[in-house]
N, CA, C and O of each residue as an XYZ file, in Angstrom:
848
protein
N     -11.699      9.294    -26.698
C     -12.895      9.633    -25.926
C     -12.941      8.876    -24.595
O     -13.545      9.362    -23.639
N     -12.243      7.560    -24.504
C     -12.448      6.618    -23.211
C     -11.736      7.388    -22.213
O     -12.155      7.572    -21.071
N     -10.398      7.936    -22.784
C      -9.797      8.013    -21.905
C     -10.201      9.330    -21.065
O     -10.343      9.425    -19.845
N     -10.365     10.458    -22.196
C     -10.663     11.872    -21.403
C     -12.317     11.396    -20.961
O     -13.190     12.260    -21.043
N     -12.577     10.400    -20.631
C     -14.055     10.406    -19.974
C     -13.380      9.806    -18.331
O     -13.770     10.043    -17.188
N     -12.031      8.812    -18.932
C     -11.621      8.459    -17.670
C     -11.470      9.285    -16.261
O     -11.893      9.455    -15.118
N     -10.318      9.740    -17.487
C      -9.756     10.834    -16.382
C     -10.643     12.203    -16.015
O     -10.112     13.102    -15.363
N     -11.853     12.293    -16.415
C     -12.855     13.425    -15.944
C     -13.436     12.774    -14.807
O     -13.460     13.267    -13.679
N     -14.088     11.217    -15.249
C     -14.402     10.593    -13.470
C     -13.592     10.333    -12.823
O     -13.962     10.140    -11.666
N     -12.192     10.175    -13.055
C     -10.704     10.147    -11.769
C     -11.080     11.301    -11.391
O     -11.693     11.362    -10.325
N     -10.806     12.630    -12.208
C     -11.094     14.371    -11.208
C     -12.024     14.158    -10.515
O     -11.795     14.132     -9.306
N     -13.636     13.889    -11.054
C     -14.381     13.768    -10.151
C     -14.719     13.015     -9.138
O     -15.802     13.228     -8.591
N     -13.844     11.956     -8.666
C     -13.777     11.288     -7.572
C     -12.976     11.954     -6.708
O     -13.202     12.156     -5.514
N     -12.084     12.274     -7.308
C     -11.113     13.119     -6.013
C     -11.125     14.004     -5.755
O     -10.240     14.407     -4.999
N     -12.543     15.225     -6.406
C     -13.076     16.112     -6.088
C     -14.046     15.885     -5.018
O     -14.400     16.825     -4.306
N     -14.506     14.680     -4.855
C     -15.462     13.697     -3.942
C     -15.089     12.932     -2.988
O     -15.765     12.218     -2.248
N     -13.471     13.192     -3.056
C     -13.166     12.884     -1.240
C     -12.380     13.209     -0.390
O     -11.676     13.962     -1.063
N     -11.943     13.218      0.612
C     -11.633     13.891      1.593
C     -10.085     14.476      1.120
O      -9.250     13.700      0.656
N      -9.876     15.587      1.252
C      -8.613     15.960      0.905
C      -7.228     15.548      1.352
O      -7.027     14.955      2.412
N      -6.320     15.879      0.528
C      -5.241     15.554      1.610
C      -4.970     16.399      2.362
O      -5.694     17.392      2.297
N      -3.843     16.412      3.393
C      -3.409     17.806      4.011
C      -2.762     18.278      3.732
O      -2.458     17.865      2.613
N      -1.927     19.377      4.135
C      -0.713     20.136      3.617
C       0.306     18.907      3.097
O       0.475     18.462      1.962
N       0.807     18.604      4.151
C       1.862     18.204      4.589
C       2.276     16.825      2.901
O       3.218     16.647      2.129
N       0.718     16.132      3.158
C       0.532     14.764      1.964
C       0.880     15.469      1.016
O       1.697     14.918      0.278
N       0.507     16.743      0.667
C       0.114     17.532     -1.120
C       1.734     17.818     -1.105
O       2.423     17.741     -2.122
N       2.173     18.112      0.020
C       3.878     18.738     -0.701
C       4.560     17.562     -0.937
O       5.508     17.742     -1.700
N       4.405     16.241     -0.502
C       5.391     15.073     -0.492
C       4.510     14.833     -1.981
O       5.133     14.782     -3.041
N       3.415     14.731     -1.952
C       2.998     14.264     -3.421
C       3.655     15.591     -4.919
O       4.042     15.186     -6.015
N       3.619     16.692     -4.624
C       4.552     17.316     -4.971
C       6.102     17.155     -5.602
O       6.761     17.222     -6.640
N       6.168     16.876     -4.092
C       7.900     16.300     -4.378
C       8.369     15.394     -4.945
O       9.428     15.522     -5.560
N       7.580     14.028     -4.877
C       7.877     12.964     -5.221
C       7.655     13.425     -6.968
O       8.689     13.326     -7.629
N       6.630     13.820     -7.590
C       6.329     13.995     -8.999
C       7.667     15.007     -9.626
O       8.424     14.913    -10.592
N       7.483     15.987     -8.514
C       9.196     16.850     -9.301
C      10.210     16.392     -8.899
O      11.076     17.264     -8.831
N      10.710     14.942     -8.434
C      11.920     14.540     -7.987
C      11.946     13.165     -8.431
O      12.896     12.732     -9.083
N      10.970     12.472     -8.115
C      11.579     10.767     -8.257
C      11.305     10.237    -10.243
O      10.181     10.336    -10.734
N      11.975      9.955    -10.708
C      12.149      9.454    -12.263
C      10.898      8.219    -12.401
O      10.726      7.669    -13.488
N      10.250      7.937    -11.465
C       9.196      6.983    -11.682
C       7.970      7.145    -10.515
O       7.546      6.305     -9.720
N       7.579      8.528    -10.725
C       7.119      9.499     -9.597
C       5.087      8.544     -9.642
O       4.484      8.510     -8.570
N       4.490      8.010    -10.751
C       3.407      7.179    -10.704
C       3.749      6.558    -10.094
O       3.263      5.696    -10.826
N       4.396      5.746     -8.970
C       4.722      4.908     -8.016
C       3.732      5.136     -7.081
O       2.846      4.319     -6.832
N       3.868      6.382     -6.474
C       2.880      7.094     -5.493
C       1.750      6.688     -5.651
O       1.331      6.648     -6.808
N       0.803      6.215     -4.456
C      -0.153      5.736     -4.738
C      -1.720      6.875     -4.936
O      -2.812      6.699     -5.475
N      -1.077      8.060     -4.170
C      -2.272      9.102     -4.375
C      -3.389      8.914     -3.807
O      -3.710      7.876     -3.228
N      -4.484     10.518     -4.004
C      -5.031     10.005     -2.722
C      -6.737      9.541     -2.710
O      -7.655      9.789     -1.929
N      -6.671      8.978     -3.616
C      -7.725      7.815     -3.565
C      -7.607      6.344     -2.671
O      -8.376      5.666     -1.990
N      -6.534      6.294     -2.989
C      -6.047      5.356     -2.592
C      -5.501      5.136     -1.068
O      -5.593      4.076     -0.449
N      -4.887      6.403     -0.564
C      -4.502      6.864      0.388
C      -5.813      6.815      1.493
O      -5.800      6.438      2.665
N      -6.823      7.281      0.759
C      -8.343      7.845      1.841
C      -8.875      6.250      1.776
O      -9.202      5.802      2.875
N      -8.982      5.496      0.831
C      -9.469      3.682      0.652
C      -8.877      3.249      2.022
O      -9.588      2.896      2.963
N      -7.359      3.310      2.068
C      -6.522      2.801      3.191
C      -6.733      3.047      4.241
O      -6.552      2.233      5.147
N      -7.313      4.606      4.481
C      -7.624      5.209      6.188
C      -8.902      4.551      6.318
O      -9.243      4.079      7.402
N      -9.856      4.465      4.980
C     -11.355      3.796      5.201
C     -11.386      2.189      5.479
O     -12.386      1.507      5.257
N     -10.411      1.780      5.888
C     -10.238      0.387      5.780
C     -10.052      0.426      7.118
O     -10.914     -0.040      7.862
N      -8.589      1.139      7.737
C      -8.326      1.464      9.030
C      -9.445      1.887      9.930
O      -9.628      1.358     11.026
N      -9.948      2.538      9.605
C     -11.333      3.360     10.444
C     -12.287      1.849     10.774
O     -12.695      1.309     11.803
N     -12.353      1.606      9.609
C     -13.920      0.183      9.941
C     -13.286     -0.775     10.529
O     -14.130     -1.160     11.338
N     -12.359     -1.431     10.675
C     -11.539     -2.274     11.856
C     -10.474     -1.754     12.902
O      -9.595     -2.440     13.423
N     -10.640     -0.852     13.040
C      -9.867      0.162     14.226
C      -8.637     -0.456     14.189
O      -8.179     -1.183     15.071
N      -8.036     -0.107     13.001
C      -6.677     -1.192     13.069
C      -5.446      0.051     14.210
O      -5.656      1.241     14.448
N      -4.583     -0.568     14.551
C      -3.930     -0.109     15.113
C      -2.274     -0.217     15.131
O      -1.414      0.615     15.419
N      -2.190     -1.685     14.674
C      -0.836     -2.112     14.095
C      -0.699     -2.552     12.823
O      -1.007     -3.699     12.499
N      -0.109     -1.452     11.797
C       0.088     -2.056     10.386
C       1.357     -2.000     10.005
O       2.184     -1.220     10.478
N       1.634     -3.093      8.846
C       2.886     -3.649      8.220
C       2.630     -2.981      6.843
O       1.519     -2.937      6.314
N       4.228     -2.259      6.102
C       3.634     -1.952      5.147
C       4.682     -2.633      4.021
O       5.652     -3.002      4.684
N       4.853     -2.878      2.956
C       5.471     -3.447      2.207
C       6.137     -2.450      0.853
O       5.414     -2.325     -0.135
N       6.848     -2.099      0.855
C       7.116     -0.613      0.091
C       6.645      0.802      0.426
O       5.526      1.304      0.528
N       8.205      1.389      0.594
C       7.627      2.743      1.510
C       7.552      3.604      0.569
O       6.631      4.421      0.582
N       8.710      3.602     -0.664
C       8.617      4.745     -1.439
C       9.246      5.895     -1.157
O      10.434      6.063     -0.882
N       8.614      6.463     -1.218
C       8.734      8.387     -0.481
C       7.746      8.473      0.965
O       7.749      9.455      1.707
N       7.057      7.449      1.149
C       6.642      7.561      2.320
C       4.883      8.085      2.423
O       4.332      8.126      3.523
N       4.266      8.397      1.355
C       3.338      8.791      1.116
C       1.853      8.185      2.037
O       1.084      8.674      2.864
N       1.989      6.972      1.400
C       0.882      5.747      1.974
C       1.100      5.528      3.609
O       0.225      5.440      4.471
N       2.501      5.469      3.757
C       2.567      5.054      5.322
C       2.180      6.104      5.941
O       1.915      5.848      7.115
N       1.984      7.534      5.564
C       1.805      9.045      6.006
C       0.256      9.110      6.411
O      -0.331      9.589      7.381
N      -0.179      8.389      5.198
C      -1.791      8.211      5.190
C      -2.457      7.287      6.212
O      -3.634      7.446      6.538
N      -1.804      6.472      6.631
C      -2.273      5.471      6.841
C      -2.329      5.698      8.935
O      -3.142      5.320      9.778
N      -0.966      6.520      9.023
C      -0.202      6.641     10.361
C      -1.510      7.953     10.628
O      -1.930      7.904     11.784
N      -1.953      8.690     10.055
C      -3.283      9.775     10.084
C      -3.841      9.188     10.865
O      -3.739      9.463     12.061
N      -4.684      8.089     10.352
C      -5.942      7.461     11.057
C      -5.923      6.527     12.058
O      -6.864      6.170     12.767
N      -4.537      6.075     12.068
C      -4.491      5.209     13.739
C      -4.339      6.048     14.667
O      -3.867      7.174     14.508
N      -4.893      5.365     16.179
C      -4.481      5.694     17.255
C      -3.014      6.391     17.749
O      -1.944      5.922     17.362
N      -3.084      7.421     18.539
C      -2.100      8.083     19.211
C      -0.834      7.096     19.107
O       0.131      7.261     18.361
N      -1.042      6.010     20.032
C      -0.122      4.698     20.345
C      -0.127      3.772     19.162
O       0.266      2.651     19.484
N      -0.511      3.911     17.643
C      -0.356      3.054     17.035
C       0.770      3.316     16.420
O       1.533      4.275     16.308
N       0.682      2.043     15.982
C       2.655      1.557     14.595
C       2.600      1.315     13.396
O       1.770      0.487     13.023
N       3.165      1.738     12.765
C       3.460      1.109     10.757
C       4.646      1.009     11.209
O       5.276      1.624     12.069
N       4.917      0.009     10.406
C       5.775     -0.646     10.361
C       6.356     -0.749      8.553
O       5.661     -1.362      7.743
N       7.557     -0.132      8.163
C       7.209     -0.030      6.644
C       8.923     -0.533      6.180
O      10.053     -0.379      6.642
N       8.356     -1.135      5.120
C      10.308     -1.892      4.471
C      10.279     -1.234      2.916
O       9.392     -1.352      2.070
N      11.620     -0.464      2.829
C      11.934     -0.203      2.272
C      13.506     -0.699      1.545
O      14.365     -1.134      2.311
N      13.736     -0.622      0.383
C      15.165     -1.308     -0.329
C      16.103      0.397     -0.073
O      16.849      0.856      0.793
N      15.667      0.759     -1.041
C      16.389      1.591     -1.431
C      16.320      2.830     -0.239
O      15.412      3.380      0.384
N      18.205      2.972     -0.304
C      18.087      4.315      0.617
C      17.726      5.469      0.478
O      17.123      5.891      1.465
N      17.860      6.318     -0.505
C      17.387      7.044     -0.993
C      15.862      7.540     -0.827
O      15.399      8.633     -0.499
N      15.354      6.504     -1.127
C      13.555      6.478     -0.506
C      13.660      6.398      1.165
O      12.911      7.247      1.648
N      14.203      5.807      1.951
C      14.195      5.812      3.388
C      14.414      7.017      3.655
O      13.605      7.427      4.488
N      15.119      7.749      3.337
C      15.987      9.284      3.036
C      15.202     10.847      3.164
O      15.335     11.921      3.751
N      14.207     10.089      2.078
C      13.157     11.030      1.933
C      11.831     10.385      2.493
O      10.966     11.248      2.641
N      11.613      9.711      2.681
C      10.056      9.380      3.389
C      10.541      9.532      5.053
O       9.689      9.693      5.928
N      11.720      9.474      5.304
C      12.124     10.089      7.182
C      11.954     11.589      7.031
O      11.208     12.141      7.839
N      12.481     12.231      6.210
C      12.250     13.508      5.835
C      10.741     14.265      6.288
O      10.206     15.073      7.047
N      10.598     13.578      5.492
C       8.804     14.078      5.627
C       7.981     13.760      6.386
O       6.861     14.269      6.439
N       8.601     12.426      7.453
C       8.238     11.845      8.637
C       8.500     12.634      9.704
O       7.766     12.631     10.692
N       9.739     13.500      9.588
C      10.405     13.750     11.369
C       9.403     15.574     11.286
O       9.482     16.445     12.152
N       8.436     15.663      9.790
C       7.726     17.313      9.861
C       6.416     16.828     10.101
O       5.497     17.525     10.531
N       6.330     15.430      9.772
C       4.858     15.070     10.451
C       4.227     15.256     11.865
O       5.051     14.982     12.738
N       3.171     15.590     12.292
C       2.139     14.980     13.544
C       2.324     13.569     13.732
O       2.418     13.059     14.848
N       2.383     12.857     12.522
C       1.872     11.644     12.811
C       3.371     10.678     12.723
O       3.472      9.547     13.199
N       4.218     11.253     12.167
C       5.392     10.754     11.887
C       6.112      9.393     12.923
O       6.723      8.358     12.657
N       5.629     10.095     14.253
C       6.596      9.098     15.151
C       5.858      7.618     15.175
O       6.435      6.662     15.693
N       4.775      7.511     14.685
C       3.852      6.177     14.569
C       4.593      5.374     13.956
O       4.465      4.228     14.387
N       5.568      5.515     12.847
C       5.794      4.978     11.736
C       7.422      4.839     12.243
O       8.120      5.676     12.815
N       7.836      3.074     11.687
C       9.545      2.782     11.794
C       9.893      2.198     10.515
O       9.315      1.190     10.106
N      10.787      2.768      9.880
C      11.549      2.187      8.258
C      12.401      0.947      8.656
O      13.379      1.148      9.376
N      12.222      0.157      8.401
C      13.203     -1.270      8.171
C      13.602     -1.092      6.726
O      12.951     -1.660      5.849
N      14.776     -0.233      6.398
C      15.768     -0.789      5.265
C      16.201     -2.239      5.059
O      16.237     -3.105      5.933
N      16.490     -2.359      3.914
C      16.800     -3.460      3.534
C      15.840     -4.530      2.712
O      14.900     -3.985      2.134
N      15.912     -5.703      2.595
C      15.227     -6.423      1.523
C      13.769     -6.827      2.403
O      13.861     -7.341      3.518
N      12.745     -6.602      1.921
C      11.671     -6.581      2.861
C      11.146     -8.374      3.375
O      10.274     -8.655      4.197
N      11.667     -8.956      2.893
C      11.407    -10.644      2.516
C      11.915    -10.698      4.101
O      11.302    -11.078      5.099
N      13.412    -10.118      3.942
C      14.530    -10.437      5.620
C      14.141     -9.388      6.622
O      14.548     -9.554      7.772
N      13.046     -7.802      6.213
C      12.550     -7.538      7.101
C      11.561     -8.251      7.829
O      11.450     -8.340      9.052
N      10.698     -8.860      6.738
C       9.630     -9.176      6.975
C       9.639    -10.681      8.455
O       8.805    -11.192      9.203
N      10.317    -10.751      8.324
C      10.620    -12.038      9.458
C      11.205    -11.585     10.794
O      11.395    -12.194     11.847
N      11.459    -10.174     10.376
C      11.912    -10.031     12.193
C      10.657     -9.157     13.073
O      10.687     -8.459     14.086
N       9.339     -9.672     11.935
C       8.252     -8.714     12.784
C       7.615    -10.135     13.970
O       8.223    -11.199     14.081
N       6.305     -9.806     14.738
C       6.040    -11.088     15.431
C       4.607    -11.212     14.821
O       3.751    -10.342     14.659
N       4.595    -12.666     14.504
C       3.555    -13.270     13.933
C       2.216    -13.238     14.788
O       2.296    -13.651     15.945
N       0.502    -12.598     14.128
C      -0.110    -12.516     14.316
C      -0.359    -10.988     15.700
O      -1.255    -10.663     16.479
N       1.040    -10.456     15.330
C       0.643     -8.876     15.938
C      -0.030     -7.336     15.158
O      -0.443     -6.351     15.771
N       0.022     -7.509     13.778
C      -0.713     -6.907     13.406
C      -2.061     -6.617     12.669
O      -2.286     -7.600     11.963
N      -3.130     -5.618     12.519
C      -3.992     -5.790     12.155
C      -4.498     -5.667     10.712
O      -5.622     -6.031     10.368
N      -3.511     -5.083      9.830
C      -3.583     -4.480      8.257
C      -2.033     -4.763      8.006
O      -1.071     -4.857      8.769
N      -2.200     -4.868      6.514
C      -1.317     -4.697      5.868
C      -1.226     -4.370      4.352
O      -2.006     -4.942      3.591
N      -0.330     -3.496      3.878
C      -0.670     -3.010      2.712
C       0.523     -3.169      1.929
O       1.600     -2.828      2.419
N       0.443     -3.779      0.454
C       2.019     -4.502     -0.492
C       1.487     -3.234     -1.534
O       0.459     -2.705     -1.957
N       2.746     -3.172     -1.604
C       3.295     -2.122     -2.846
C       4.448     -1.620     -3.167
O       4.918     -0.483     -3.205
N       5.041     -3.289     -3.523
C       6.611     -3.124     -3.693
C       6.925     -3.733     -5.655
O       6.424     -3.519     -6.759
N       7.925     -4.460     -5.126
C       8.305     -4.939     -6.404
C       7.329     -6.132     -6.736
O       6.863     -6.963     -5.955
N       7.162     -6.019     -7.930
C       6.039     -7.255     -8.295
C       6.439     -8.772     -8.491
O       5.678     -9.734     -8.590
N       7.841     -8.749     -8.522
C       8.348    -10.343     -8.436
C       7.945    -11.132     -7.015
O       7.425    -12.245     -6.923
N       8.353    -10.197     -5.895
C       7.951    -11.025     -5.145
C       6.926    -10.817     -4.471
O       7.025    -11.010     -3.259
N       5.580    -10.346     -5.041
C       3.999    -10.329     -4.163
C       3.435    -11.848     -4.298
O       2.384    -12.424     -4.580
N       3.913    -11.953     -4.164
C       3.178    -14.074     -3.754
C       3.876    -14.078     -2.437
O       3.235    -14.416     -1.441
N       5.464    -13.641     -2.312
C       6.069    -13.814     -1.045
C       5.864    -12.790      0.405
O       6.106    -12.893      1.608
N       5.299    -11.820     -0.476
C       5.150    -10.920      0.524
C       3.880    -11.409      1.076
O       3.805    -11.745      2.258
N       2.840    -11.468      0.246
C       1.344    -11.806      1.060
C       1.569    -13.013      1.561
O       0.959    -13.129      2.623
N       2.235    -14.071      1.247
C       1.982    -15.144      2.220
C       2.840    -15.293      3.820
O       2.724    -16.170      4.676
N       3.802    -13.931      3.791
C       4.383    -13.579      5.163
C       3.312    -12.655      5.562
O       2.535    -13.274      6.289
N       2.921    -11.376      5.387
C       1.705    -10.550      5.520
C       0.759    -11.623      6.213
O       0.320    -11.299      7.316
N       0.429    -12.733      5.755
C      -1.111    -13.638      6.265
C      -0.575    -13.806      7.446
O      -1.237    -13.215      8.299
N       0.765    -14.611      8.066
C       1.192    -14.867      9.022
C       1.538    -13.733      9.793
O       2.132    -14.105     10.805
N       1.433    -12.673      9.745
C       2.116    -11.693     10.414
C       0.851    -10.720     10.421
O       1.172     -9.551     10.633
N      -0.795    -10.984     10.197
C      -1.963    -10.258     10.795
C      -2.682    -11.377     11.343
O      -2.896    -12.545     11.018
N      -3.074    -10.357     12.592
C      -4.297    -11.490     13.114
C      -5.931    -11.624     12.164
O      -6.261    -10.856     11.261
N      -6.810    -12.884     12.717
C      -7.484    -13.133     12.586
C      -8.726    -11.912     12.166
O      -9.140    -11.196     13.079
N      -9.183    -11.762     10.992
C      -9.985    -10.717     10.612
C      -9.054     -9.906     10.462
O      -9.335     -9.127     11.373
N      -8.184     -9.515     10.015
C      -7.062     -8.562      9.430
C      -7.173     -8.226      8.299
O      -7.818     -8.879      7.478
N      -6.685     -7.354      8.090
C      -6.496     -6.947      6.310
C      -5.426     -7.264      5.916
O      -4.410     -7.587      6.530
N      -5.745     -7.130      4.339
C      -4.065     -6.993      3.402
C      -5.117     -6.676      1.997
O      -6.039     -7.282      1.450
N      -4.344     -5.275      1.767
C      -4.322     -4.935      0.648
C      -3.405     -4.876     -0.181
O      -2.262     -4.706      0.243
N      -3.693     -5.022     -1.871
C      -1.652     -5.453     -2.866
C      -2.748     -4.767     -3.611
O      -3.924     -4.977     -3.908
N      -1.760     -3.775     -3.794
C      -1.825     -2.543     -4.665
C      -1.376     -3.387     -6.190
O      -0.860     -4.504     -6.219
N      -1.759     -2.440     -7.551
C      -1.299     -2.717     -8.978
C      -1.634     -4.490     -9.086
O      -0.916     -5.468     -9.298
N      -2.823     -4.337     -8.870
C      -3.031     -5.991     -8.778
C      -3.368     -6.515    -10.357
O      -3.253     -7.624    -10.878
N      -3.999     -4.756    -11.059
C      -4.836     -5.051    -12.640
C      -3.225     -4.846    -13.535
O      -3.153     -5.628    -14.483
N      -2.397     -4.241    -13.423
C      -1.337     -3.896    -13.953
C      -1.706     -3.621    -15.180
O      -1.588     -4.254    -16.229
N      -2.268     -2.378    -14.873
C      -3.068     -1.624    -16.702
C      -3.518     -2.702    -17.513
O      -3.599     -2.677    -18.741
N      -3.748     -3.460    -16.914
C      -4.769     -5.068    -17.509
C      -4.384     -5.939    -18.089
O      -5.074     -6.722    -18.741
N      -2.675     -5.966    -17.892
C      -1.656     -6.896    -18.570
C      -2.185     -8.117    -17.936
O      -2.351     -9.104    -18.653
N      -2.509     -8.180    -16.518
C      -2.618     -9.286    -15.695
C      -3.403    -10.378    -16.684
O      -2.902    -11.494    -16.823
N      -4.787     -9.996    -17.445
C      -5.513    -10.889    -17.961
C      -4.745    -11.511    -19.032
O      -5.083    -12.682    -19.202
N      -3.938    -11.159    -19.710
C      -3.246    -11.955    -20.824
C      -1.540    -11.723    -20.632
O      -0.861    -11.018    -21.378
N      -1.037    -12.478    -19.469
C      -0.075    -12.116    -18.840
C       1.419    -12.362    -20.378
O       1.676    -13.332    -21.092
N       2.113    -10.789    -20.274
C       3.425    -11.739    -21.202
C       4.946    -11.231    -20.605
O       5.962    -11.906    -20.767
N       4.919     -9.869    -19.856
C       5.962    -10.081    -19.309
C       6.463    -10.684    -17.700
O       5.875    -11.535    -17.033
N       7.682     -9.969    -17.360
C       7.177    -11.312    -15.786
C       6.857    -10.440    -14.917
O       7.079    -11.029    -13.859
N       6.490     -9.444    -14.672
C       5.907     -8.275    -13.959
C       4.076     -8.958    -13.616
O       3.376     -9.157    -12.623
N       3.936     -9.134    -15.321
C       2.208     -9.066    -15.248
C       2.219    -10.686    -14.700
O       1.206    -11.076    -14.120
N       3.352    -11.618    -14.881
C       2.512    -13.161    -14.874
C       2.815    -12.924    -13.406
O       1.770    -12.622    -12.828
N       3.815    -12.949    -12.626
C       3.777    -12.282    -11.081
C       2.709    -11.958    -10.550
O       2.305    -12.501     -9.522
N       2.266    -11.302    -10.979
C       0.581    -10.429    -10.789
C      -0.538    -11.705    -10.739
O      -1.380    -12.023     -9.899
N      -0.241    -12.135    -11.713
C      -1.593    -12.704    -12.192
C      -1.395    -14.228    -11.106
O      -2.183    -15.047    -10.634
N      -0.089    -14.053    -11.064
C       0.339    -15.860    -10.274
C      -0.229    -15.474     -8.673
O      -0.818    -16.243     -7.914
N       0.103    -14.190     -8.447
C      -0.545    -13.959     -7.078
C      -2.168    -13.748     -6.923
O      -2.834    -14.181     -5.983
N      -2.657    -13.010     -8.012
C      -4.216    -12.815     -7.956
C      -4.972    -14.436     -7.929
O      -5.915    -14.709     -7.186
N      -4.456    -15.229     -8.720
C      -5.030    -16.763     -9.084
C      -4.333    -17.365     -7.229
O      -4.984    -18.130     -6.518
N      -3.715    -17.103     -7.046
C      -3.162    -17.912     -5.466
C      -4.322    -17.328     -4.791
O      -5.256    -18.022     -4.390
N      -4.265    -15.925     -4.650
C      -5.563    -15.603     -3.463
C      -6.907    -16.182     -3.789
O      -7.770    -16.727     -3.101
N      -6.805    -15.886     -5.067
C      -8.428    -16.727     -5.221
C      -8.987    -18.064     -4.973
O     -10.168    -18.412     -4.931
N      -7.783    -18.826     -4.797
C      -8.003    -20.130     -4.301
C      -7.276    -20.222     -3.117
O      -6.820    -21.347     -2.912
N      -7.022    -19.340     -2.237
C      -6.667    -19.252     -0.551
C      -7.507    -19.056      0.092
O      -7.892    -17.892      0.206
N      -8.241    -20.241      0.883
C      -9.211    -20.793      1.547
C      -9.116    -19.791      2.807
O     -10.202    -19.615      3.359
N      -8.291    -19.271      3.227
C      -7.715    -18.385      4.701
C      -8.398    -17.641      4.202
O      -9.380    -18.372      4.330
N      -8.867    -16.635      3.627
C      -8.979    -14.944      2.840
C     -10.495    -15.341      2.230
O     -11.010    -16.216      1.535
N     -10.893    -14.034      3.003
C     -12.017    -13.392      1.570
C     -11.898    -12.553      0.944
O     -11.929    -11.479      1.546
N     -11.745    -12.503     -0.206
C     -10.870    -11.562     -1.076
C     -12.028    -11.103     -2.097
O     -13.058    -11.749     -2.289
N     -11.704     -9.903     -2.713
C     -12.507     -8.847     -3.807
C     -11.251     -7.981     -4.228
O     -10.318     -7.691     -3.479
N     -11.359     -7.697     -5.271
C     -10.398     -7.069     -6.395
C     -11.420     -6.077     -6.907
O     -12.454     -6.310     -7.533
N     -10.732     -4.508     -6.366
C     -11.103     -3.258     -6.887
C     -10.695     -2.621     -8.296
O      -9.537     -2.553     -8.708
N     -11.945     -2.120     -9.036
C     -10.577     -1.708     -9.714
C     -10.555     -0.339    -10.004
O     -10.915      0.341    -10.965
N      -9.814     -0.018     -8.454
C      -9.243      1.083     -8.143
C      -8.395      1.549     -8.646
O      -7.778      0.616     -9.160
N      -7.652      2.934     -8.974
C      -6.282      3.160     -9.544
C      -6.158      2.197    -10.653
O      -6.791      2.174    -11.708
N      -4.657      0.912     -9.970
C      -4.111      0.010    -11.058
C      -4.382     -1.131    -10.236
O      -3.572     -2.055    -10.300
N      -5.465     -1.251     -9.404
C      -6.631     -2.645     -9.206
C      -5.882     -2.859     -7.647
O      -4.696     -3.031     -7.365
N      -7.074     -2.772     -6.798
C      -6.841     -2.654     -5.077
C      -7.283     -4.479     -4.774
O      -8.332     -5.016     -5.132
N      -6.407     -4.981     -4.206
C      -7.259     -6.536     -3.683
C      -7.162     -6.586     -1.977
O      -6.302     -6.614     -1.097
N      -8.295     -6.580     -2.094
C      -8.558     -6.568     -0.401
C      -8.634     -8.538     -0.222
O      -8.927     -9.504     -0.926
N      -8.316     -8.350      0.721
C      -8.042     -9.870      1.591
C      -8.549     -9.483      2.901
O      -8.074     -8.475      3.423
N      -9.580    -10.248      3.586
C      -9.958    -10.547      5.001
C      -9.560    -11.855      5.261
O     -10.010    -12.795      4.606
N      -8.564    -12.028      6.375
C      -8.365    -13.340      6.980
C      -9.473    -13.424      7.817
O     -10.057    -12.599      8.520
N      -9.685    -15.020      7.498
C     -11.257    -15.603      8.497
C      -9.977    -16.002      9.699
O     -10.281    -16.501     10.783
């Protein structure tokens, strides 16, 4: 009963907000009939959270931390400015492959540049305190390392959102190293004096961070 009550208020939330467009629904499409771990995708609750974040601080330069198929950075490149940038690191080629794909049929596509490779050694060739958001949704070993390059690499009043923060709620009684990862980063922000932080629990749990 919990669950089909769940998933009737998931429909009805995303019957309750702004749609995606063509372009989002076929990559969300694709990714579900193509990639072997296609729940990766963050979807578009999550997707419209991200533009609503962008919109209320007119962000204009964002860093993204796992591209995927490209979905989120798609969403995100929507709501900035003409002249704005994402900036997004991806490992695997394959995902660079297909999230350029669906980038070079976008409007919004040219906003957005893929840095292949390990995002830790992308993450250092960006310039510190040039962007305004940032959004993690990579591998969960290293989200302690990613947000504490992310802090240095947004300015003052910036965002950072880390996606799968509840990890289907393993986080509270952490036993594999996925969830204690999780939980080692949620307990760091909460006592990171830089950040005002709140934990959604959106999807698989949204943590917003404002740098003071």
């Amino acid at each position: 009963m919990i669950d089909a009550i769940t998933e009737n208020i998931h429909g009805y939330c995303k019957e309750h907000t702004a749609s995606d467009n063509k372009l989002l629904s076929e990559l969300e499409r694709y990714t579900w009939d193509n990639e072997d771990v296609p729940q990766m995708i963050s979807g578009q609750i999550v997707g419209k959270f991200l533009q609503s974040i962008i919109r209320m601080i007119a962000a204009q330069k964002i860093v993204e931390v796992g591209t995927f198929t490209g979905y989120s950075a798609l969403q995100m490149a929507e709501a900035i400015p003409l002249d704005g940038e994402i900036h997004t690191c991806e490992l695997m080629k394959k995902h660079t492959e297909t999230a350029q794909s669906f980038f070079d049929k976008s409007d919004y596509g040219k906003k957005i540049t893929i840095h292949q490779g390990p995002a830790l050694e992308s993450l250092e060739t960006l310039k510190v305190g040039d962007f305004d958001m940032a959004f993690i949704d990579a591998d969960k070993s290293n989200y302690l390392e990613y947000y504490k390059r992310c802090l240095v690499l947004i300015r003052s009043g910036g965002v950072i959102i880390l996606d799968n923060m509840l990890w289907s709620g393993s986080v509270i009684d952490p036993i594999d190293d996925d969830s204690k990862a999780l939980r080692k980063t949620g307990d760091y922000i909460q006592e990171d004096k830089r950040v005002f932080n709140v934990l959604f629990p959106i999807r698989d749990g949204l943590m917003l961070c404002i740098k003071k």
